[in-house]
C-alpha positions as a Markdown table, in Angstrom:
| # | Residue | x | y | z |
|---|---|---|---|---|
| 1 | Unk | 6.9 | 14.4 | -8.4 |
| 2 | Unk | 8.5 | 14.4 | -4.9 |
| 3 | Unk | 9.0 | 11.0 | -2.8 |
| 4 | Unk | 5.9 | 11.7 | -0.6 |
| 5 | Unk | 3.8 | 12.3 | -4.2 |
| 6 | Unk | 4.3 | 8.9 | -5.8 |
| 7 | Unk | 4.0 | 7.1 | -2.6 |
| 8 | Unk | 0.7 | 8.5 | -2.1 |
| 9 | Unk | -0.4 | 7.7 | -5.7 |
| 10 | Unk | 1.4 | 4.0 | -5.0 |
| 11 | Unk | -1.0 | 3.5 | -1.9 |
| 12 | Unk | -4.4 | 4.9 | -3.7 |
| 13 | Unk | -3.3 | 2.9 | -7.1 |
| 14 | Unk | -3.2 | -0.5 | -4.7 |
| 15 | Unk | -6.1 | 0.8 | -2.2 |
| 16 | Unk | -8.2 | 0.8 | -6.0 |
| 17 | Unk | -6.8 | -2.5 | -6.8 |
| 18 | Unk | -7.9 | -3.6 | -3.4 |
| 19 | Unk | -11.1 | -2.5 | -3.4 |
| 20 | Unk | -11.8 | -4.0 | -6.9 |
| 21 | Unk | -10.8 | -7.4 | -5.7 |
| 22 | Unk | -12.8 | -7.1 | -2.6 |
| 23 | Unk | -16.0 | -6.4 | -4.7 |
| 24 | Unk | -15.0 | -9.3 | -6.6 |
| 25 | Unk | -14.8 | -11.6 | -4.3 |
| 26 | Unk | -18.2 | -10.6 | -2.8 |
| 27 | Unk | -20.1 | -10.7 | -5.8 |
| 28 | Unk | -18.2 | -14.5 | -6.8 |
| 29 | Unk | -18.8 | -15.6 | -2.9 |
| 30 | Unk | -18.1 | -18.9 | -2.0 |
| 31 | Unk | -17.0 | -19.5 | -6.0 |
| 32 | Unk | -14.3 | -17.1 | -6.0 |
| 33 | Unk | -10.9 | -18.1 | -7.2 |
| 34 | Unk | -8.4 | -18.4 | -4.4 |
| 35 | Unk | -6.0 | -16.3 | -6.3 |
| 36 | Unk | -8.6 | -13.6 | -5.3 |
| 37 | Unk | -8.2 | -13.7 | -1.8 |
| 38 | Unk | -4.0 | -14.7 | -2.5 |
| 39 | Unk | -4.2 | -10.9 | -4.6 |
| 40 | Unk | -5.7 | -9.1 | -1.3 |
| 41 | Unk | -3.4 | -10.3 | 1.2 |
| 42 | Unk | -0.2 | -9.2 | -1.0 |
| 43 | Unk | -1.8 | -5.8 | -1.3 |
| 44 | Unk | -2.7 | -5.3 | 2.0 |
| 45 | Unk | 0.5 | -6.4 | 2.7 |
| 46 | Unk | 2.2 | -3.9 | 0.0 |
| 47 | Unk | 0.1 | -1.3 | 1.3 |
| 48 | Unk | 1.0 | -1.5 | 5.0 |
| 49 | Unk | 5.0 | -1.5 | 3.7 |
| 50 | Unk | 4.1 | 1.6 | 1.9 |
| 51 | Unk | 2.4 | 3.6 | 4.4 |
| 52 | Unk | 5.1 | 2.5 | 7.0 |
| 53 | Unk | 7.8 | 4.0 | 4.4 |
| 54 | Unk | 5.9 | 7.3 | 4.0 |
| 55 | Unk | 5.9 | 7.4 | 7.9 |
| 56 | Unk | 9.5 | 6.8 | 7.5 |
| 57 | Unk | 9.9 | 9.4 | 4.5 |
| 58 | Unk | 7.6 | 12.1 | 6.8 |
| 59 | Unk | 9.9 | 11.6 | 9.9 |
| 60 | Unk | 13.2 | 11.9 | 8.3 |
| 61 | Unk | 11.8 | 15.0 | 6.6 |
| 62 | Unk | 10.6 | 16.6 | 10.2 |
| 63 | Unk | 14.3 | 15.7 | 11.1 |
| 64 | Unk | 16.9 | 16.2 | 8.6 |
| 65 | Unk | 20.0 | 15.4 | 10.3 |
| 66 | Unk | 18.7 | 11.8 | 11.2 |
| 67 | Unk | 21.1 | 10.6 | 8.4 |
| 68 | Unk | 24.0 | 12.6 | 9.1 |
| 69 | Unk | 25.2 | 10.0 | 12.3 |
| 70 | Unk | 25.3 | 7.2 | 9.6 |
């Protein structure tokens, strides 16, 4: 699998995870655990770090010699 492959799958594996918690938490309302809402912000969290490092990945990709000044 390339780098842009399993970051993809990493994003929709957490964007499932979120979504399952988000149901959760509406079906549970106001009795939901707090470790349900603690769970949602780390992966929307993990999922914003991700997508910023396939937006990384994607531009060093357009330009290759981006590393070649370091």
């Amino acid at each position: 699998m390339s780098r842009k492959e399993d970051l993809n799958k990493l994003i929709n594996n957490h964007k499932r995870r979120l979504q399952k918690l988000k149901e959760k938490k509406a079906i549970l309302g106001l009795s939901a655990d707090p470790s349900i809402e603690i769970g949602i912000e780390e992966i929307e969290s993990e999922i914003k770090k991700l997508e910023q490092v396939s937006v990384e990945h994607k531009e060093n990709n357009a330009n290759p010699n981006a590393f070649k000044q370091l």
